[in-house]
Each structure stands twice: as structure tokens, then as C-alpha cells.
Residue frames as qw, qx, qy, qz and C-alpha x, y, z in Angstrom:
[[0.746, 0.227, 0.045, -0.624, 4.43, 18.92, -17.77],
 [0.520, 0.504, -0.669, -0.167, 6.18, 16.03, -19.30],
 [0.117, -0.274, 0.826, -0.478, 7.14, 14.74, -15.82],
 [0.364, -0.041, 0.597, -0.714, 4.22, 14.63, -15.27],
 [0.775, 0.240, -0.224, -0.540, 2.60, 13.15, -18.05],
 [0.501, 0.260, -0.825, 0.017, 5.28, 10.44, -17.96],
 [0.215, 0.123, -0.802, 0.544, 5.01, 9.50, -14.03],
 [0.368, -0.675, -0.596, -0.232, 1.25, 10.41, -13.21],
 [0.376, -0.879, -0.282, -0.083, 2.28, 12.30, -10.37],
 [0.628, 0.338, -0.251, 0.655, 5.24, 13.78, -9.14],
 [0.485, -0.773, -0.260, 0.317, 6.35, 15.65, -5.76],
 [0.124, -0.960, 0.067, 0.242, 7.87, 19.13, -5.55],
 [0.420, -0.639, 0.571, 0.299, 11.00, 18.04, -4.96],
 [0.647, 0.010, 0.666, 0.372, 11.37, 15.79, -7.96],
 [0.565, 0.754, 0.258, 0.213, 9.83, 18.11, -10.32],
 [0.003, -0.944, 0.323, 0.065, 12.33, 21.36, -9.26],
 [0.688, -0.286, 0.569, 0.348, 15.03, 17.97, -9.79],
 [0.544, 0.373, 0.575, 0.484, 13.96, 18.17, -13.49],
 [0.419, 0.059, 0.120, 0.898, 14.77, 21.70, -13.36],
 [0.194, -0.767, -0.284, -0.542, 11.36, 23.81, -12.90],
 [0.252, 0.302, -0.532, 0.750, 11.11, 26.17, -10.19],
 [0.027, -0.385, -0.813, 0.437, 8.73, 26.56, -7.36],
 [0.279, 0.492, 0.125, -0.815, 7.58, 29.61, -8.32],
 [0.228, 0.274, -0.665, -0.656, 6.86, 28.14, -11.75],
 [0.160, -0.227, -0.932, 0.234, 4.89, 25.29, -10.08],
 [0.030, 0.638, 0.494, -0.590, 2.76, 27.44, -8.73],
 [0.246, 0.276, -0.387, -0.845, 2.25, 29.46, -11.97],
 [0.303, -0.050, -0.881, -0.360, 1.08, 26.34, -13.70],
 [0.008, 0.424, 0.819, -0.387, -1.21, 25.34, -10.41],
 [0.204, 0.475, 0.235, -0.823, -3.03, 28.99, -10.78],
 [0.299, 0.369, -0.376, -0.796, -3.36, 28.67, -14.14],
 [0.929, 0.105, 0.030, -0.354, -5.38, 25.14, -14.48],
 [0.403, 0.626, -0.641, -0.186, -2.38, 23.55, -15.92],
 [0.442, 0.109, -0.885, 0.101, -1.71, 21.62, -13.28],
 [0.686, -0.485, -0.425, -0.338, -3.54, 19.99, -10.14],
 [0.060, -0.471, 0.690, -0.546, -2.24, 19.98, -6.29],
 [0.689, -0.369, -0.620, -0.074, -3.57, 16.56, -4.31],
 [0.729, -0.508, -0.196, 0.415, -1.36, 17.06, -1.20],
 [0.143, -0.916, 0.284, 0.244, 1.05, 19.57, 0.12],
 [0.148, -0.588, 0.753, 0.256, 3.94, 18.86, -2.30],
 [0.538, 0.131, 0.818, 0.154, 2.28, 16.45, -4.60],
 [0.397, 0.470, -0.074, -0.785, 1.04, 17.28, -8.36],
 [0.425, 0.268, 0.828, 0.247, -0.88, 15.57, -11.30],
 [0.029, 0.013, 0.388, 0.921, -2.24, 16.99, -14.59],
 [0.431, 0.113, 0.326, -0.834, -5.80, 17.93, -14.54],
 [0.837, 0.254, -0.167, -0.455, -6.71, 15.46, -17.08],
 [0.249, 0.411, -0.875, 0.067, -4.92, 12.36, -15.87],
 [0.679, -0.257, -0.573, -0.381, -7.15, 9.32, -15.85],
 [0.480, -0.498, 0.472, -0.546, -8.11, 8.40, -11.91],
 [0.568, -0.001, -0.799, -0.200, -8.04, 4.74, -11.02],
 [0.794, -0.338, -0.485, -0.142, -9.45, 2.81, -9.00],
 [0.724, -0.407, -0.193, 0.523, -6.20, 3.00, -6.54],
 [0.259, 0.862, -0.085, 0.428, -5.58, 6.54, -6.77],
 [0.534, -0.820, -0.027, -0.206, -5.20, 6.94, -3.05],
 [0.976, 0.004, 0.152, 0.153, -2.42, 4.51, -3.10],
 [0.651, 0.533, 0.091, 0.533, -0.67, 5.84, -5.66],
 [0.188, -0.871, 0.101, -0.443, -0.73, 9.57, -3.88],
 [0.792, -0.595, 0.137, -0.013, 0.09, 7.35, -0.50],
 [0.818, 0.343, 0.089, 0.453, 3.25, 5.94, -2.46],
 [0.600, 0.497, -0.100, 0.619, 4.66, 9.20, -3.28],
 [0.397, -0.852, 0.090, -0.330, 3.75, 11.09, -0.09],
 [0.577, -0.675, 0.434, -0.154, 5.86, 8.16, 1.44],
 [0.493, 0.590, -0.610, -0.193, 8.77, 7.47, -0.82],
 [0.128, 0.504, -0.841, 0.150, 10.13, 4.38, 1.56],
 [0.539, 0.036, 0.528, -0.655, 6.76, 3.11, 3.03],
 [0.061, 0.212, -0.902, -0.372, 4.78, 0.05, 1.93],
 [0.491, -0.104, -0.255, -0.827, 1.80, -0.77, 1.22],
 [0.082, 0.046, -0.954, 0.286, 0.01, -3.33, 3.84],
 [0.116, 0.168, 0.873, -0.443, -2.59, -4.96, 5.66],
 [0.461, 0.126, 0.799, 0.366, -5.69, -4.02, 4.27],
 [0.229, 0.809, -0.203, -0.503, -5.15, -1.86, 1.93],
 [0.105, 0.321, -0.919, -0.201, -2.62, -4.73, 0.20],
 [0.363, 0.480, 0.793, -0.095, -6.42, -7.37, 0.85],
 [0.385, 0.681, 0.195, -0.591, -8.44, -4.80, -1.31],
 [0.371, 0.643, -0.460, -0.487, -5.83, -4.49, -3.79],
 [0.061, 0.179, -0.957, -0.219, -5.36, -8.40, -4.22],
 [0.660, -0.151, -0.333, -0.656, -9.17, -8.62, -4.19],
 [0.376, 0.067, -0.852, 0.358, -8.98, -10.48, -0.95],
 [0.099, -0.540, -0.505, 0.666, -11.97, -8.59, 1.30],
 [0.038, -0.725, -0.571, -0.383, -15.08, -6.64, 0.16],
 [0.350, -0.735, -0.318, 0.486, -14.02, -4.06, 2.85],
 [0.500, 0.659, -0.019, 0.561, -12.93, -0.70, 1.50],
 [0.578, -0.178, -0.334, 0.723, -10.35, 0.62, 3.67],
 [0.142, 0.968, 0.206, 0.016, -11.03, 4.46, 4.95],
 [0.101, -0.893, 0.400, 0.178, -7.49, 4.96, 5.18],
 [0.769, 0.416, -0.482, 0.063, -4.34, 3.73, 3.38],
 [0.887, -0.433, 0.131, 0.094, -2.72, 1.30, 5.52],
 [0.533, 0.779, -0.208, 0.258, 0.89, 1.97, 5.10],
 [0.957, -0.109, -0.125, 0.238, 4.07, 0.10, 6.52],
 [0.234, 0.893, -0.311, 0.227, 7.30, 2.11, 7.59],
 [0.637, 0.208, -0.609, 0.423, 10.29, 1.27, 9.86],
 [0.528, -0.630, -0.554, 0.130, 10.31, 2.02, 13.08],
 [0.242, -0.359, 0.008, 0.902, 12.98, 5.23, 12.73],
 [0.158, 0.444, 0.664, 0.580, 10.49, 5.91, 9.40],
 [0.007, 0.018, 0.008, -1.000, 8.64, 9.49, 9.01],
 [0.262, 0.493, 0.822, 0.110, 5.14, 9.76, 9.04],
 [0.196, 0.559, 0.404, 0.697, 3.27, 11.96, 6.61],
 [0.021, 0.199, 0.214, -0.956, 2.07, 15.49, 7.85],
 [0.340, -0.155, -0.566, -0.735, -0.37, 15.16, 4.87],
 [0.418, 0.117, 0.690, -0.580, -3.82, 14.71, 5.48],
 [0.846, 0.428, 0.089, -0.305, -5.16, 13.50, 2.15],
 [0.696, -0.271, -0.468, -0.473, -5.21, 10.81, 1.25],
 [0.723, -0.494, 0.328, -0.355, -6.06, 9.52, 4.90],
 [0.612, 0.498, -0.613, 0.044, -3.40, 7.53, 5.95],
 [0.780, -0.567, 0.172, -0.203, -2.78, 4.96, 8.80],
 [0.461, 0.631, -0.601, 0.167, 0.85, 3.83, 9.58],
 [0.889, -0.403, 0.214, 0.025, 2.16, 0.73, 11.68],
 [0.163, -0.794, 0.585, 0.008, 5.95, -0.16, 12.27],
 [0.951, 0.290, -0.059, 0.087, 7.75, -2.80, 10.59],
 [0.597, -0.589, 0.357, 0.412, 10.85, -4.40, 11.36],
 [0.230, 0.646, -0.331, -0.648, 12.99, -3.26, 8.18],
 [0.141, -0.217, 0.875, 0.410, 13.23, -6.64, 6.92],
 [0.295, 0.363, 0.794, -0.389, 9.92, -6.68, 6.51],
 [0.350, 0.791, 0.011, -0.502, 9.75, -3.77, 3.86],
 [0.135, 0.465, -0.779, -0.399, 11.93, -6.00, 1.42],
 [0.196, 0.024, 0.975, -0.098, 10.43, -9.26, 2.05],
 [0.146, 0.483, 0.848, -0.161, 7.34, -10.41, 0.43],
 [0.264, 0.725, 0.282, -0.570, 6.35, -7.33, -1.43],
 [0.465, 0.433, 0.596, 0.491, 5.52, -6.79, -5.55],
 [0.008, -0.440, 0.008, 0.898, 5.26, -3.49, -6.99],
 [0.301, 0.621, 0.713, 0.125, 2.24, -2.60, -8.85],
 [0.012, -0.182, -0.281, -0.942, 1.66, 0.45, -11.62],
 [0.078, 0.734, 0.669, -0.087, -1.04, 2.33, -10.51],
 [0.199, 0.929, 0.307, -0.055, -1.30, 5.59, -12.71],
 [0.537, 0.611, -0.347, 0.467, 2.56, 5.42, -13.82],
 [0.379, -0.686, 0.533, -0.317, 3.52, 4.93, -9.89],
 [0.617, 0.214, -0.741, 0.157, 5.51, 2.24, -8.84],
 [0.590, -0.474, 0.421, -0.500, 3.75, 1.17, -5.42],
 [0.264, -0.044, -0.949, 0.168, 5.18, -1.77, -3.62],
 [0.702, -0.353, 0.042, -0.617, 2.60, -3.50, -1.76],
 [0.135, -0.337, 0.931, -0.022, 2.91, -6.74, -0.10],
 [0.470, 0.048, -0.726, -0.499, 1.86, -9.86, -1.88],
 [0.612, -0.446, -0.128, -0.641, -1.03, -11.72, -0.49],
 [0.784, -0.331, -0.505, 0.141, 0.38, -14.62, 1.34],
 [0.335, -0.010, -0.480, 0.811, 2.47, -11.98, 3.61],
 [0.399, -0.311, -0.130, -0.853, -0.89, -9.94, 3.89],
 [0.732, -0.365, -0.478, -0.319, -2.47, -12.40, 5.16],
 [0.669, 0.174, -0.481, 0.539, 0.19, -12.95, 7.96],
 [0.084, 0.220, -0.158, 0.959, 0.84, -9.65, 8.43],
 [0.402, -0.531, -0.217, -0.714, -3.27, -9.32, 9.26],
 [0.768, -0.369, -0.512, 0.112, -2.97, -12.41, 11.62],
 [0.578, -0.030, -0.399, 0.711, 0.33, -10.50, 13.46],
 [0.007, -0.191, 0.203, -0.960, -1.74, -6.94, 13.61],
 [0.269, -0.519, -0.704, -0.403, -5.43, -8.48, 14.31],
 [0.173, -0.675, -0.478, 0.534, -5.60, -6.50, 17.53],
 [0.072, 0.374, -0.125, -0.916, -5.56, -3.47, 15.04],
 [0.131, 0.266, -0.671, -0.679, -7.17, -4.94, 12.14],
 [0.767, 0.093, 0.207, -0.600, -9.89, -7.14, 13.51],
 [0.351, 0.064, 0.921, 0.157, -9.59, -11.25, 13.45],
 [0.658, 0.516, 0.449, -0.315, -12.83, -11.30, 11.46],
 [0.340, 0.858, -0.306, -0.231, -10.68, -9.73, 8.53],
 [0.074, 0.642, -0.729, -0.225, -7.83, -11.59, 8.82],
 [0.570, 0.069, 0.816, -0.063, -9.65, -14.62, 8.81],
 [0.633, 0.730, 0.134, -0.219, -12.05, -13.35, 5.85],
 [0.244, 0.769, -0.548, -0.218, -8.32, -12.58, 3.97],
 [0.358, -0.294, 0.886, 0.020, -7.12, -16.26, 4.66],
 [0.616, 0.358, 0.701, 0.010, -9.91, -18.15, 3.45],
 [0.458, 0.820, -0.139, -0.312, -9.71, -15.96, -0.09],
 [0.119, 0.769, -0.623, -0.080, -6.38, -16.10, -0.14],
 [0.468, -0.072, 0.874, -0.103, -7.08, -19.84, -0.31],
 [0.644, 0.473, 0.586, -0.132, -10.17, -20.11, -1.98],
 [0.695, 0.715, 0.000, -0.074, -8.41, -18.50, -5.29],
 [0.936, 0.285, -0.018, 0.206, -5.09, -19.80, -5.15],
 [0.247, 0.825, -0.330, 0.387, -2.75, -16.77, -4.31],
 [0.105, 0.450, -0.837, 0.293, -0.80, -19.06, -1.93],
 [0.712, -0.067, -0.650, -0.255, -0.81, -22.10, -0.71],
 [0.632, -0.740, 0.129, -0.191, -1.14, -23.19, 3.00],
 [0.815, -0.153, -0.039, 0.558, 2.45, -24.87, 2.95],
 [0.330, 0.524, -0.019, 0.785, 3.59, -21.32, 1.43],
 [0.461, -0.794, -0.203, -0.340, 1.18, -19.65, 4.35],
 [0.843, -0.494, -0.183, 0.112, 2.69, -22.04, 7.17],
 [0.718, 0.177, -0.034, 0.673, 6.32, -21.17, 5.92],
 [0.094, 0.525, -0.086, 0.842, 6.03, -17.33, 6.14],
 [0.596, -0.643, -0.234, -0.420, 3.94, -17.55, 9.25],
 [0.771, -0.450, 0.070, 0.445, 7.00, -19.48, 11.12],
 [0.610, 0.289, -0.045, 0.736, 9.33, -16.89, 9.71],
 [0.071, -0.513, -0.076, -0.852, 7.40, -14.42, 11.09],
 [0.202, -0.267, -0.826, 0.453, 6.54, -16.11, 14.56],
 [0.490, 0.004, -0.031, -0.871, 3.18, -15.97, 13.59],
 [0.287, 0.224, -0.890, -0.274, 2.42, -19.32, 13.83],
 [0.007, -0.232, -0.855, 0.464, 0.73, -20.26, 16.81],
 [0.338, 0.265, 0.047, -0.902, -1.96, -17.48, 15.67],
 [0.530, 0.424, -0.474, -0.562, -2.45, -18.94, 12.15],
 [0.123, -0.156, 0.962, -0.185, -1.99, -22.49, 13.32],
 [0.282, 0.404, 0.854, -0.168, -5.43, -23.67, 13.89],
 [0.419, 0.599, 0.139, -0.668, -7.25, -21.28, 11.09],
 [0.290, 0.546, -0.643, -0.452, -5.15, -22.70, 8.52],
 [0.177, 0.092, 0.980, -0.007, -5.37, -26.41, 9.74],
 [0.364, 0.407, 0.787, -0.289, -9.31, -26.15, 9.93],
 [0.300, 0.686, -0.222, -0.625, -9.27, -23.70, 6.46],
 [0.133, 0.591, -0.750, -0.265, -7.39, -26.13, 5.02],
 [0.278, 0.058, 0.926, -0.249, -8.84, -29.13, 6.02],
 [0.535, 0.506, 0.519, -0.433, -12.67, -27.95, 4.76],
 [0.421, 0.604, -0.460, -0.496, -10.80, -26.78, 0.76]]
């Protein structure tokens, strides 16, 4: 119960780490105590929901996985779109979830990708990386056959019009990410009209 109070949520495996047992888990579940989101995922019944719950849940379902594309626009308030699934970033050897809540949608990153460019944000005592908006933006340009140009354009011009990176910072991460040629003329003619 502690765990859980401390961390907001907590998987199986980490709670039988701090020494309860499954069967005990399951006591608590039956009895109201606690709450089951996902196979292998708990939270107390009275632990405040935010806004990013889904996130948060996504996080621990997928300890190594990063938050992206847009899912990572929503959270940087970058796109009026709410996502129906969590967009979520793994390697390319990387596991994907069995779960089926919360709906989840996974694309393959090269590993350096899961270090680079990404901030970690508390959401309900989780530590969820996400990536920060000028790689988001990128990142939308590099997946727009998944993700829809309209979006990744809509994410650029935000991600201009309030400041969370600049178009030299853009241009830079775009050539690291031989994304350039994509982003090239949106930025010039983005840039040009600010």
C-alpha cells in the first residue's frame, strides 16, 4: 500500500520486489483495497486521475518505451487532437505490450533515438519520458505517412508560434535526423510568415 501510495502505480513485479506476495495482491484487489488497470498493473482506489493517466499506465506497461509523436504534441499542448491510442516509441528488438488498455500504438526507433531529445515528466508519481517538442515535431515530419502531414504541419507551426524551439534548433535536429528535405520548405515558409 505504501508503494503504492508513494509511486501512483506500480506493476506486479515491482510490488512482490518490495516483498508482498501475489497471492496477497490479489487479497487486497478482492477486497477494494486496491485497483487492477492492466494485467500486472495496480493503483489505489482513491488515487487522484490526471489528465495523462493513460500515459502514465503506458509508461509502466512499457518500462523502456517512450513516449512520441502525438501523444508527446498533446502533452506539450502542440495539437487540439486527442490521440485514441498512446503513441509509444521502442527499439526495434523492443517488446510490445500484450495489454490492451490503455490502447497503445508502437513504432520502431533506432535506439539512439530513445536517449536523444526526450524530458521526463511526473504524471501521477510516474516518471514518463516523452520526447521534447522540437524532436516531436521531427519525429511527426519522419512518420507523416503514419501520422498524417496535416498534423505534423499543425505541430510545427505551434511549436513555433509559442516558442518551444526555434527553427535554427528545428533545422539542426532535422539534419541529424535526415529529415531535412521533408521539413525544409515548411520551416522556410513557417518561418518566413512568424
Amino acid at each position: 500500500m505504501a508503494l503504492l501510495a508513494d509511486r501512483g502505480m506500480a506493476r506486479l513485479t515491482e510490488i512482490r520486489a518490495a516483498g508482498a506476495t501475489a497471492a496477497a495482491v490479489s487479497r487486497l484487489e478482492r477486497n477494494g483495497k486496491i485497483v487492477r488497470l492492466s494485467r500486472g498493473l495496480y493503483q489505489l482506489p482513491d488515487a487522484p486521475i490526471e489528465t495523462h493517466h493513460a500515459l502514465a499506465e503506458a509508461s509502466k506497461l512499457v518500462p523502456r518505451g517512450v513516449i512520441c509523436l502525438t501523444s508527446a504534441l498533446a502533452v506539450h499542448d502542440l495539437t487540439d487532437t486527442m490521440p485514441a491510442k498512446v503513441w509509444i516509441a521502442i527499439t526495434r528488438a523492443g517488446r510490445i505490450s500484450r495489454n490492451k488498455r490503455p490502447p497503445m500504438r508502437f513504432v520502431r526507433f533506432p535506439p539512439r533515438r530513445l536517449t536523444r531529445g526526450i524530458t521526463i515528466h511526473r504524471i501521477e508519481g510516474v516518471a514518463v519520458p516523452i520526447t521534447d517538442p522540437a524532436y516531436t515535431v521531427i519525429d511527426m515530419f519522419r512518420y507523416r505517412s503514419v501520422v498524417g502531414l496535416p498534423l505534423a504541419i499543425e505541430g510545427l507551426k505551434e511549436v513555433l508560434r509559442t516558442h518551444k524551439a526555434t527553427p535554427a534548433e528545428l533545422a539542426r535536429i532535422a539534419v541529424e535526423e535526415r529529415s531535412w528535405s521533408v521539413v525544409r520548405p515548411y520551416l522556410e515558409a513557417l518561418a518566413h510568415d512568424g
